[in-house]
N, C-alpha and C positions, 0 to 999 in steps of 0.2 A: 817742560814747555818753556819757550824762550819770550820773556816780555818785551815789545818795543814800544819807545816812547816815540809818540807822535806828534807834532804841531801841527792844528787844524788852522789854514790862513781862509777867512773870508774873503773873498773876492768879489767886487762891487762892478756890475756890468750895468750899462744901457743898452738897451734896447732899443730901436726906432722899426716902426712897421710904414712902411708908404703905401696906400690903399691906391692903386694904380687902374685897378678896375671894381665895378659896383658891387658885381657878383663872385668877388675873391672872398675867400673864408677867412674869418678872424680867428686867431687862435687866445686872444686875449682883449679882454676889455678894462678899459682906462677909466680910473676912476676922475683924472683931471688931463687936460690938455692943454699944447699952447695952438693958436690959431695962427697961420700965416698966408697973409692974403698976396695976389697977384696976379697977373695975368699971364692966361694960358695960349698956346696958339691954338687952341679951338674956341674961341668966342670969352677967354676971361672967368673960367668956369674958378671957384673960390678950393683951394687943395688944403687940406688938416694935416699933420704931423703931430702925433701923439707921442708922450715920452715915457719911457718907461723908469718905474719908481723902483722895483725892486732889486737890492742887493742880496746877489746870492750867490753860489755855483755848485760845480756836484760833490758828492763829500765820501770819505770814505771811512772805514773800520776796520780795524784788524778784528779775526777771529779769535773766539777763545781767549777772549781779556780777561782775567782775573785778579786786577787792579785792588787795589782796598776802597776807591769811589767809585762813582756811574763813570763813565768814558764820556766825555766830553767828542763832540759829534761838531758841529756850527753854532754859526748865528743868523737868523734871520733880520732884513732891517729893512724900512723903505723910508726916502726922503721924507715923507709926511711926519714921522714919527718928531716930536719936537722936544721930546725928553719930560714932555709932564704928564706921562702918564695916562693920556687922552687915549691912545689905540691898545688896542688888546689883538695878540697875533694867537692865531686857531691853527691843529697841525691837523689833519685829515690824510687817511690812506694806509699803505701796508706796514702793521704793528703800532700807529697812533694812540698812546695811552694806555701802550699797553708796553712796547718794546722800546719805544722812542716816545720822552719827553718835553716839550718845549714847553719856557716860561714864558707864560701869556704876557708879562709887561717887557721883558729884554728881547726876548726871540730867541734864547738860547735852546740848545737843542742839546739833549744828553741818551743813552743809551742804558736802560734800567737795567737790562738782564745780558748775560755773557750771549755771543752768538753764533752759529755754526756754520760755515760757509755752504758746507756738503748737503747742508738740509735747506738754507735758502740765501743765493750770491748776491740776488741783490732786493733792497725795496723803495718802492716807488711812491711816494708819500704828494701831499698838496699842501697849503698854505696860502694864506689871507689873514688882512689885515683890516678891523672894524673901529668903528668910532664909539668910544664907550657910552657917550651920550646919545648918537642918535640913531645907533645901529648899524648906519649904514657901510660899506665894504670903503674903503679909503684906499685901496689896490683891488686890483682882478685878483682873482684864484688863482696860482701858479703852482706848476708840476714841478718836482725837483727830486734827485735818484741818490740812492744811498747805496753805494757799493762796499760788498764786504771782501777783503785781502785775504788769499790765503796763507795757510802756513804748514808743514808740515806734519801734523797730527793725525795720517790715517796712513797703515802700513799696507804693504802689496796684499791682496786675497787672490786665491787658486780658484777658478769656475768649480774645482772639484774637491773633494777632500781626499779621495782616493781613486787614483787613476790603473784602468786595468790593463793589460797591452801583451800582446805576446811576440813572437817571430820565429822561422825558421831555423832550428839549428845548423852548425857548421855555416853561418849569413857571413858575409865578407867585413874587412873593417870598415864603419862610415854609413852601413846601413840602418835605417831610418828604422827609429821605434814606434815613437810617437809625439804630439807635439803638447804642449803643458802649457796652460796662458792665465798670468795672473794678471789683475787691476789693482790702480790707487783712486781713489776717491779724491783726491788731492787734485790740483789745478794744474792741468798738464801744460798752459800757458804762462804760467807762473813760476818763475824757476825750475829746480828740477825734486820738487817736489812726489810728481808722478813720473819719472825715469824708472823704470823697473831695468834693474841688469840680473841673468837664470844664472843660477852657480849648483854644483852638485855635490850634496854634503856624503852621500853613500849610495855607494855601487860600482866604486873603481875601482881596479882598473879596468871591468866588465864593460861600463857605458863610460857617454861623455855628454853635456847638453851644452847647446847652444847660446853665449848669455843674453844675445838680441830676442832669437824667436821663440827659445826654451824648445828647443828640437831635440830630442833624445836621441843617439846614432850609437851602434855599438863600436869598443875600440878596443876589444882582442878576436883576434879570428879564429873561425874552427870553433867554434863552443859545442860540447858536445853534450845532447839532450841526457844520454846516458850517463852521463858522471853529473850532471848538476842541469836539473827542469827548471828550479821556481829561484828569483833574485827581486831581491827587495829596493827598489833607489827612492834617495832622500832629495827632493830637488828645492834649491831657496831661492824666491824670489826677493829684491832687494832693492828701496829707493834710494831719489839721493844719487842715482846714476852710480851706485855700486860704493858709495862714499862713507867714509865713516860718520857714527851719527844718524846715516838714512835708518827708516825701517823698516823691518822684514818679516814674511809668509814661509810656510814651508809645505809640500803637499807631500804625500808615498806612491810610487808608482810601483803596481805588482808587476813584473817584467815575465811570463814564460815560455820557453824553450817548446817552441812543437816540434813532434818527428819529421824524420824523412829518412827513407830505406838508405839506409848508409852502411847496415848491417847485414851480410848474409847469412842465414841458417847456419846453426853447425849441430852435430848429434852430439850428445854428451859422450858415448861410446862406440866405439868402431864396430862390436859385433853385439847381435843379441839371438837370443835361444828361445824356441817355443817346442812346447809338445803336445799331437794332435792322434786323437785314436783315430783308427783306421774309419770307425763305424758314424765319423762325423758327417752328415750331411752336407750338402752344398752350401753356402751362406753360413756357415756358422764361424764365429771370431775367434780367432787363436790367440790375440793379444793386440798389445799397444806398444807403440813408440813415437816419440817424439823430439822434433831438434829444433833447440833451443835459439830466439831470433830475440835481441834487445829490443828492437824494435816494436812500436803497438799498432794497432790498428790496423786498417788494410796492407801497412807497411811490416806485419809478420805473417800474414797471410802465407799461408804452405800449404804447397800440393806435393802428393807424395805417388810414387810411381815406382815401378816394380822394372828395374833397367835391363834387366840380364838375369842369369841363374838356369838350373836344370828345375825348377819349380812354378816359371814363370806360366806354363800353361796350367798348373794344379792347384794355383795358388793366386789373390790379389789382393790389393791395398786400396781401402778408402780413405777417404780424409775427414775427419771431423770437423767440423766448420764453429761448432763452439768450442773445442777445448784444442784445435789445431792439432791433432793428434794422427797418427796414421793406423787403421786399423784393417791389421792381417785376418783375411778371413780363406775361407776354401772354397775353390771354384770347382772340384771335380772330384768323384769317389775316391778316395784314398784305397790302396792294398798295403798292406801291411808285408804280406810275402810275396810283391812284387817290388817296393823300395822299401825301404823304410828310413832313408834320411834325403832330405831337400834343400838346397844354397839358392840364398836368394840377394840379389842385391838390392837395396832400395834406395831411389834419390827422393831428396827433400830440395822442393825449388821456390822461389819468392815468388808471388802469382802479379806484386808491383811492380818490377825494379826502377831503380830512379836511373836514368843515363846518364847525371854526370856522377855517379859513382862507380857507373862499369869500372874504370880504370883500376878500382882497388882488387879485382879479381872475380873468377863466376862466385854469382848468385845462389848458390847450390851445395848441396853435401851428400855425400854415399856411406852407408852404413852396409855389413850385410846380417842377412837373417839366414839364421838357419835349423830346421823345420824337422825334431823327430817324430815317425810314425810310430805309435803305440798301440801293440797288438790287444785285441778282440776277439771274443767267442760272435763269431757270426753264425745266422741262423743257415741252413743249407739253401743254394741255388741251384735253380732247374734250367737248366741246357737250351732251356728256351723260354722266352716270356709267356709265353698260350701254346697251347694245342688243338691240333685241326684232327678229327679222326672219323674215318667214313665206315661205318658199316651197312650191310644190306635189312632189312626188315627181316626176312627169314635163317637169321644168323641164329644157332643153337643156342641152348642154356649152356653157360661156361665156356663158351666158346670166348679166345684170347682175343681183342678187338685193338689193341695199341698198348704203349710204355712208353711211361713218365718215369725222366732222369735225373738225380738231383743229386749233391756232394758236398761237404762240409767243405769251403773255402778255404778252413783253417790249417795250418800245419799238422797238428793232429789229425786230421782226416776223419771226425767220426763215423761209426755205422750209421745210418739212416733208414727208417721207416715209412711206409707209404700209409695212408688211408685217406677215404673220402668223407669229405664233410656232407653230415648227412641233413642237413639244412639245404640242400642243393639238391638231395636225391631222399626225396620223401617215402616215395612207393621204394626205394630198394630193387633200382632197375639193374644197375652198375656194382659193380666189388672189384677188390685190387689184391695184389698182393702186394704183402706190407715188407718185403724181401726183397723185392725185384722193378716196382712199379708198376706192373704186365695189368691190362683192364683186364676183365671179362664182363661177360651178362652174367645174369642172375636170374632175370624173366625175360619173355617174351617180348622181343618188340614189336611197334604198327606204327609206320611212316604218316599214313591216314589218318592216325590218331596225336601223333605229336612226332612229328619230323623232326625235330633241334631238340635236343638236352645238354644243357650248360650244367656242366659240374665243377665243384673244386677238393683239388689233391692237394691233402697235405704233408707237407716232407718235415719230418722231426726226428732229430738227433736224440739216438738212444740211449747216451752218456749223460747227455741235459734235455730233457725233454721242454725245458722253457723255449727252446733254440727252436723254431719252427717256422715255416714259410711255406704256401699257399700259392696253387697254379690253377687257373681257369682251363678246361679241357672242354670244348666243344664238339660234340658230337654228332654226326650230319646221316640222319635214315636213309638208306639209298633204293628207291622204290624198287619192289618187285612186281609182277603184276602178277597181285593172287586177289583180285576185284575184277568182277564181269560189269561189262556193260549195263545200262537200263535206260526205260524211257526219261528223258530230261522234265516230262511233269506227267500228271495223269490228265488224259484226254478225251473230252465230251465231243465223239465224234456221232454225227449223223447223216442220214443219207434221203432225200428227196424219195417220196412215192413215183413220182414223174420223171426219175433220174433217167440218165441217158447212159449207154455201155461208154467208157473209157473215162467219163469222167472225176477229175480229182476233187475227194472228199475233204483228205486227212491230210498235212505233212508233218511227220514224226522227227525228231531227233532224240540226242543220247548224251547220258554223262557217264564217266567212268571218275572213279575214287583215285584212280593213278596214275600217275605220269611218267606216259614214257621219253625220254629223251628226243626222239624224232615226232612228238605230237601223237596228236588220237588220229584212227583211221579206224571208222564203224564200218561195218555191211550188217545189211537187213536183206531178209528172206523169209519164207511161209515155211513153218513147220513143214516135215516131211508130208505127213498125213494129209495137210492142205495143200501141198505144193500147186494142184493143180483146181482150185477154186471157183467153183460153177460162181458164185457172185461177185470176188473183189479179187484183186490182184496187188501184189507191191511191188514199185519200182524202185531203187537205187539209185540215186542221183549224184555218189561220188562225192561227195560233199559232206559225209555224215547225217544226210539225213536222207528221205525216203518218201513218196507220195504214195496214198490207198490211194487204186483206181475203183470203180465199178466194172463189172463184167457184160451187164445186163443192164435192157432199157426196162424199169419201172419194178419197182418193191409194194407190197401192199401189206398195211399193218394187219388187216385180220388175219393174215394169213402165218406171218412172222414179223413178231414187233422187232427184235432185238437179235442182232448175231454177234456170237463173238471169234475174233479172227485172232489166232496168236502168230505171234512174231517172234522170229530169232536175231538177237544182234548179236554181232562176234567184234572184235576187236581184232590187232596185228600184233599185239607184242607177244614176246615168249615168253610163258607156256602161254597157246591163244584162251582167253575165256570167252565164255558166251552166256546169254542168259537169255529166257523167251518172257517178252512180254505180252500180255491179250489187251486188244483194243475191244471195245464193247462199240457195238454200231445199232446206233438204235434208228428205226423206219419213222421219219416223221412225214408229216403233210406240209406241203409246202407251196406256195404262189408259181407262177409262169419264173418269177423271175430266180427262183430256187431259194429263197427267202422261208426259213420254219415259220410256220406258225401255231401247232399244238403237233403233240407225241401222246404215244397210249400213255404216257407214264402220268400224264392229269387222272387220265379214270384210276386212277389207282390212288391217287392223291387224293380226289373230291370226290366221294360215291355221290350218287345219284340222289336229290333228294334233301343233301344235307351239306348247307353252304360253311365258308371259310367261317365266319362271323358265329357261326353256332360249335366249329369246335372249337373255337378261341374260348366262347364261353363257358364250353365244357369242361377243359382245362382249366379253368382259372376255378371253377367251383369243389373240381375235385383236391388243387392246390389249399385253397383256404381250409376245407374239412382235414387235410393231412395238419394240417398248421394245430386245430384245435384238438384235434385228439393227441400231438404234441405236446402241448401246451398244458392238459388235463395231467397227462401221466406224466410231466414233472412234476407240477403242483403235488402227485399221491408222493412222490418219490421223494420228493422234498424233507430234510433233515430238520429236525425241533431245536432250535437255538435256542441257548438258555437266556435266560434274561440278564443276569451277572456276567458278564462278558470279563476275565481274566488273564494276564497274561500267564497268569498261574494255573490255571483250570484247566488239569490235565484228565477231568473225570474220573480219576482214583477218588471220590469223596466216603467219609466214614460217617454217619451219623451214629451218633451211640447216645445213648439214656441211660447212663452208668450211675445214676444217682441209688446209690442200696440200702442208705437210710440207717438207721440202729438195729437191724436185723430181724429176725422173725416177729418180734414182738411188739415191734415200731411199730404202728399201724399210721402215724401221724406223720412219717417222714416223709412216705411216697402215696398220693393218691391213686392208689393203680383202679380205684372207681372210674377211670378215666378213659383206659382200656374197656370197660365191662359198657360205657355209657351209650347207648345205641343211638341218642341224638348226634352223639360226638361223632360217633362211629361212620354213620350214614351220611355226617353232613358233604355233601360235593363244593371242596374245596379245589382251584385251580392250584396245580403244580407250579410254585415257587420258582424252577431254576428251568424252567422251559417256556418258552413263549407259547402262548395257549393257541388252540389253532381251532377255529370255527367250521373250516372241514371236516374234521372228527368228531363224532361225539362223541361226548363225556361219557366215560366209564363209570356204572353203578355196580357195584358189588351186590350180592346178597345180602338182604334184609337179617341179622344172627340179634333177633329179638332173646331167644332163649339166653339165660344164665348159663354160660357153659363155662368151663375150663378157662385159664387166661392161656391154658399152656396148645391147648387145639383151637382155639382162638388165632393164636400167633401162627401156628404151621397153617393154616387156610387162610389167613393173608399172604404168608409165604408163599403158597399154592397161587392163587391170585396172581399175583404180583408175575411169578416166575409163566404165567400162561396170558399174562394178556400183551397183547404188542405193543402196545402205546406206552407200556413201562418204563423207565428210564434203562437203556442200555448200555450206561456209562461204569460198569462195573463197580456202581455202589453198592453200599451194604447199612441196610437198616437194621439195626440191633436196639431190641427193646430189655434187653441185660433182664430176661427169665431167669430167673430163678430155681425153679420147681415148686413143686409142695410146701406144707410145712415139714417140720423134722417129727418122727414119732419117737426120737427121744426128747427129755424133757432140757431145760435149763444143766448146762455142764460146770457152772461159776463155781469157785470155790464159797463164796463171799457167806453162805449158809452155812457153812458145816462150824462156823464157832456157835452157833445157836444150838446146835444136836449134841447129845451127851453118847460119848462111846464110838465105836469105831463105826464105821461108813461100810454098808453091803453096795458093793458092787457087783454081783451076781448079776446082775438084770443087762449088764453089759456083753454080755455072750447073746444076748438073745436078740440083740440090733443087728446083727449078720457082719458079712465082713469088714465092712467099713469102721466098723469097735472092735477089729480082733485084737491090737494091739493094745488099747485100752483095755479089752478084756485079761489079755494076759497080765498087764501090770495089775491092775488093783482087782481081778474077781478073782485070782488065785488064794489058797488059803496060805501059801507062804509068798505072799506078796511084800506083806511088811518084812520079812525076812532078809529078803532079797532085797 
């Protein structure tokens, strides 16, 4: 930073204020005046003239002093002052005391601290001058400005520190990027301090900038997005009007190259190859191709299109809109042994183009594709999609009704078999021959009963039986007329006691189960034998239906309650059927106006004697008594549920009392007193594994007071048991593990015979029977020990 040395001159003004009117403002008040009298031309009015005491004027500073003492600023003085020290000068206002010092007795004025212009140009301070003795002000207060000088201490700054900006590629030369604006804090009125000139350190010879406005403009043409997007410029701002010495900013401007379709498609290869089996469905994709656009965005957008080829109706192209791709798929069955290879050409077109690049040539590219068919085992096809087949209802068993055609598509030509799926023909109405296709019956049909039968044939290849396809054959009954005629309902007809000869009682019609093609055509007539009917007559109306006349004026029920009249209807189709129905005509009583009002058939309803009300009742007493005699003989019939309810409890239970204790001589191991105890015996215990039933009663055996047997004990409970019903019928078995007897031989142990001197007679063992014969033989022989 450069120091300059300044001379501060004081400069001593007066002031004269002339008060010209009463109500003009003072900007200053006099501590002393001189009075000058004289006459005015309005009446001699006395006019003052005040002098002004202070020496002063405005002062200035350089910024950023860094002197080795305070910077000497002015001097303050007023005529008054007489050099002995009597007034004292006071500074007041902006940095008094703090930034700016004055000596109370000289008036000098100095500047404490260095100063910055940019932070504040100028301050505005006051000053007065007092009487040390008596206080009082010895000058008015006066304003007085402290300007600070600049100098060049602050360099250019950029609003930004990093500027973003992009532009068209292939832009002309001179075209405008963007604009860059730095500042100086420095005093743009004050030399050239704040001159900024734009100079560009890097990015040439790409851009160029402006050095007045800092306008960035490009200055090569043609830049092409594809060989170079992104460029970096250094741009410097510079004071001092570009001089040496000034100071200087720098900011980076990121510059990018955006698209524009300046590129058309091209396919990386001229041809390409796919292969598609015959058996591929419609929509299904064969592959992908794609032609390659530098370009991004909507500006490589491609549609892709199918121009020309012998494939263009069997074959087409979509585009993929994410990955811009074109994908071949199939528009229509393929045959394999009708073509088998496809030429397809495909364009690829720009969906943008820009027009001022038309000039460089079309937008567009042709590839071609070309498409082999790849043979398939196909399942056989039937010569037609359905079948229509009409038989009549009265068509025989095995009788041949239609044929179903079908053929392996394939080169091979396999044999093929017919049969029906018997999910379609449940009852086994239809069969085929599995040779030929030829239907026949099988059973009987009835139009009446089910007119349509939808079946399906299946045709499968006898070399591969996986190869198979399936035809709907519909089969349409074709009525015969083997269904007579009958009345359309049954009919409560009656006839007046008071009737009159000719009058119509009845009108009848008909239904028939069959149809013949020209519609129904009934006739009615009187059985032979009635043809000629002393009471009623039938007329034919032509219309399929018929009116009963009366023949006779007046019927009387005592005499004939009820007659019955049969009727013949016939029908017109071939073979004709007919069928006779009888009308029942029953004789009522009736008003003038032929209105029923009772028939004999009440007496026969309601005897004499005995109203509706009473056999309702009669009924409903004999229902309730059905009910409980119901009711009883289930409760007998009713099964004994055991109380254990298992899911294991299959009624095979075993009880056994297998305890046998130490053998005949144990008397302590088994208390069979237990068996013998007739408290025990007698006592009426409920059965454990049946739910005890309060209907029955309890079963008491015979009182077996006597000591008997344990062993005829046992078989007459056995007895018991096997004869009473209420027993348990679950094919249990109670085993009370008898024994028999005692043994009437004695103790068999050896454990004695060391006690016996001599040999051992076993003679007595022949005389036990056969049970010891072979104990007899070993030891009661006399060459026993021999042996």
């Amino acid at each position: 930073m450069r120091t300059y040395s300044l001379t501060v001159l004081l400069w001593s003004c007066m002031f004269h204020a002339i008060h010209m009117m009463p109500s003009q403002k003072r900007n200053n008040k006099h501590s002393r005046g001189e009075r000058i009298t004289g006459l005015s031309e309005n009446g001699g009015k006395t006019l003052h003239r005040t002098k002004r005491g202070w020496m002063w004027n405005q002062f200035f500073l350089l910024e950023e002093y860094t002197g080795p003492d305070t910077q000497y600023v002015g001097k303050l003085h007023t005529d008054q002052d007489k050099g002995d020290g009597n007034l004292k000068y006071i500074l007041t206002g902006d940095g008094a005391g703090s930034l700016f010092i004055i000596d109370e007795n000289t008036g000098d004025i100095h500047a404490a601290k260095k100063l910055d212009r940019e932070e504040k140009s100028l301050y505005v301070l006051r000053a007065k001058a007092i009487d040390r003795k008596t206080g009082r002000q010895v000058e008015p207060e006066s304003e007085f400005i402290i300007k600070i000088h600049d100098i060049n201490d602050n360099e250019p700054k950029f609003t930004k520190d990093m500027y973003t900006a992009s532009i068209p590629e292939m832009s002309g030369v001179g075209t405008s990027v963007i604009q860059v604006t730095a500042t100086d804090a420095d005093d743009a009125n004050y030399g050239n301090s704040a001159k900024v000139v734009y100079s560009i350190l890097q990015g040439q010879p790409y851009f160029s900038v402006d050095p007045e406005t800092g306008i960035i403009k490009t200055a090569l043409p043609d830049m092409s997005r594809e060989n170079r997007e992104q460029y970096q410029v250094v741009i410097q701002a510079k004071d001092m009007g570009g001089q040496m010495g000034g100071l200087s900013g720098t900011t980076t401007v990121n510059i990018t190259l955006t698209d524009v379709n300046d590129n058309p498609p091209r396919f990386p290869q001229s041809t390409y190859q796919f292969i598609s089996p015959e058996s591929a469905p419609p929509g299904t994709p064969l592959g992908r191709i794609k032609a390659n656009d530098p370009d991004v965005g909507e500006n490589a957008e491609i549609e892709y299109s199918i121009s020309n080829g012998d494939g263009s109706d069997m074959f087409d192209i979509i585009t993929d809109k994410d990955t811009q791709e074109g994908i071949i798929t199939v528009k229509k069955r393929l045959d394999f042994e009708n073509k088998m290879l496809y030429t397809l050409r495909v364009e690829a077109t720009n969906t943008h183009p820009d027009p001022r690049f038309l000039q460089l040539g079309p937008f567009k590219d042709t590839a071609l594709v070309k498409i082999s068919v790849e043979d398939t085992d196909e399942p056989p096809v039937f010569s037609r999609p359905w079948y229509l087949i009409e038989v009549d209802e009265d068509a025989k068993e095995g009788s041949v009704i239609g044929q179903v055609v079908a053929q392996d598509p394939d080169i091979t030509k396999n044999a093929i078999k017919y049969s029906v799926d018997r999910h379609t023909d449940l009852d086994r109405i239809f069969n085929i021959y599995s040779g030929n296709g030829s239907l026949f019956i099988s059973k009987p049909l009835d139009r009446e009963e089910t007119p349509w039968h939808n079946i399906t044939v299946i045709a499968t290849e006898i070399n591969n039986p996986k190869q198979s396809s399936q035809i709907p054959v519909f089969i349409r009954i074709l009525d015969i007329n083997d269904h007579a005629p009958e009345f359309a309902q049954y009919y409560e007809t009656f006839v007046c006691e008071n009737a009159k000869a000719g009058q119509l009682i009845q009108t009848v019609s008909a239904v028939d189960k069959d149809e013949p093609p020209r519609g129904h055509r009934f006739f009615f007539e009187l059985v032979p034998e009635f043809a000629v009917h002393p009471n009623f007559s039938i007329v034919d109306n032509k219309d399929n239906t018929a009116g009963i006349m009366t023949r006779r004026n007046g019927y009387s029920r005592s005499k004939m309650s009820t007659y019955l009249l049969p009727v013949i209807i016939f029908d017109n189709d071939y073979p004709i059927q007919s069928s006779t129905g009888t009308l029942t005509i029953r004789v009522c009583a009736c008003d003038s106006r032929g209105n029923m009002q009772s028939c004999n058939a009440e007496a026969l309803l309601l005897p004499a004697g005995l109203s509706t009300g009473a056999l309702v009742a009669i009924l409903l007493c004999i229902v309730i008594l059905l009910l409980v005699v119901l009711f009883t003989a289930l409760r007998r019939q009713r099964k004994k549920e055991p109380l254990i309810i298992s899911k294991d409890d299959v009624r095979d239970n075993i009880v056994t009392y297998n305890d046998e204790g130490g053998g005949e001589e144990d008397t302590q191991a088994f208390d069979i007193g237990t068996l013998r105890n007739p408290e025990a015996r007698e006592e009426s215990k409920m059965r454990r594994d049946v739910i005890p039933e309060t209907i029955f009663q309890i079963r008491r055996t015979a009182p077996l007071w006597e000591n008997i047997d344990v062993q005829d004990f046992i078989h007459r409970r056995l007895k018991e048991n096997d004869l009473d019903p209420a027993a348990p019928p679950y094919d249990s078995l109670a085993t009370y593990a008898y024994e028999g007897n005692d043994s009437i031989a004695n103790s068999l142990s050896s454990l004695e015979s060391l006690t016996t001197e001599g040999n051992q007679d076993y003679d007595y063992l022949s005389d036990w029977g056969p049970q010891f014969k072979k104990l007899a033989d070993m030891y009661g022989g006399e060459d026993s020990d021999r042996d």
